[in-house]
N, C-alpha and C positions, 0 to 999 in steps of 0.2 A: 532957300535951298530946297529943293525937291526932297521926297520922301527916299527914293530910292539912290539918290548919291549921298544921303546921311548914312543909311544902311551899309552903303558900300563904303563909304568911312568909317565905320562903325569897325566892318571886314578887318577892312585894312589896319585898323587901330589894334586889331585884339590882333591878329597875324605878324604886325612891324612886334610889339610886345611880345609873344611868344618865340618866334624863329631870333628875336635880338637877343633872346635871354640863352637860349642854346649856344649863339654865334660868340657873342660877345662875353654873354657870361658864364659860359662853359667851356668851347672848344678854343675861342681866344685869347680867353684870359690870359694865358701866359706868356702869351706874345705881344698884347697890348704892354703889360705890364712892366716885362723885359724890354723893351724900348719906350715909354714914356716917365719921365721923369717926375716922382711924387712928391710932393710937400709935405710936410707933418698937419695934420688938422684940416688937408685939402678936400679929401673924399667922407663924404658920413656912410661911416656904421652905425645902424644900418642905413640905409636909402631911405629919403622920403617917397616911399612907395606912391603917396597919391600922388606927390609931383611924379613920378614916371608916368603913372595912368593918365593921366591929364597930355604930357607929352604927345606920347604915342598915339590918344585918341585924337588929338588937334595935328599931329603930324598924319594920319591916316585920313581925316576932313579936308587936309589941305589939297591930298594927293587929288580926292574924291574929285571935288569944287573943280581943280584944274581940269583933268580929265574930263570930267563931266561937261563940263561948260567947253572945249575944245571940239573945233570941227570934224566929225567920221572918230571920235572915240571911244567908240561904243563896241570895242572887240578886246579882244586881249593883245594881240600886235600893235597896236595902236596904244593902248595903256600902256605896254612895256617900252613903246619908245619915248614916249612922252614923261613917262617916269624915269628914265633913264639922262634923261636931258633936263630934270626938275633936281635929280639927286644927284647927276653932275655938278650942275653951277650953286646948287645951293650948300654942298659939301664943298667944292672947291671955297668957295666965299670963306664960309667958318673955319676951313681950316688954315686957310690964310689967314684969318684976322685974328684967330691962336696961335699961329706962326709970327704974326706979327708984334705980338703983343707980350705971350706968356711964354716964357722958359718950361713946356710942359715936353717938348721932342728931343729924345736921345740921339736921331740918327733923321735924318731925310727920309727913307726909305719908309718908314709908319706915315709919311704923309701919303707918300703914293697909293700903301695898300692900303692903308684907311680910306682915299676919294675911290678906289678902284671897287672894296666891296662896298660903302654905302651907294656906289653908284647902280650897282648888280644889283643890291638888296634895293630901294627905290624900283628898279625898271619890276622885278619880282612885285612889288606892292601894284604897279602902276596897271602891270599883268592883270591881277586880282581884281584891282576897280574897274579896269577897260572890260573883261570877262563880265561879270556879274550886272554892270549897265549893259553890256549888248545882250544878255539872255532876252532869249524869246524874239533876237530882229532879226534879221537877212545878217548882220554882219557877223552874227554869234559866232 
């Protein structure tokens, strides 16, 4: 992997991490919570912190890799669509096969806005990596 789509992973990784932690563990919290349904023993207090870190920076490499390696991605329009279409199908996927599987959704309605903002949040990340590899080219 190239020096400068690690970097841009790297970006993306500290960025999904901070803006998730506003999104989700601030201004969403109560909403997430008020519609998903919790189990006794299901979530740790507190977080395995380093499993988040590790998340976030492998989900910030993943975005990189793609982008990077995808043809004319080297702008931010092109990041955002291509991550938009990464955070589409790949949140549709997991939240189906949570849907499928775990008694975790109070209402239908958290599935939608849950694929709808990690799909926004992705094209956001995808933005970030397509910018930061097109610095310095015509596509900038």
């Amino acid at each position: 992997m190239q020096t400068k789509v690690i970097i841009a992973g790297i970006i993306a990784g500290v960025v999904s991490f901070l803006l998730g932690w506003v999104l989700w563990g601030m201004l969403l919290m109560d909403y997430y919570e008020a519609n998903m349904i919790v189990y006794e023993g299901m979530e740790k207090d507190p977080m395995n912190m380093l499993g988040m870190v590790v998340s976030q920076l492998s989900g910030g490499l993943l975005i990189a890799y793609i982008i990077g390696n995808a043809a004319g991605a080297m702008n931010w329009k092109r990041g955002a669509t291509i991550g938009l279409y990464v955070g589409f199908f790949m949140t549709l996927m997991m939240t189906m096969y949570f849907f499928a599987f775990f008694n975790w959704y109070a209402n239908n309605t958290i599935l939608v806005v849950d694929l709808l903002l990690n799909t926004a949040f992705t094209a956001l990340l995808g933005a970030i990596v397509g910018w930061y590899l097109g610095r310095g080219t015509s596509g900038a």
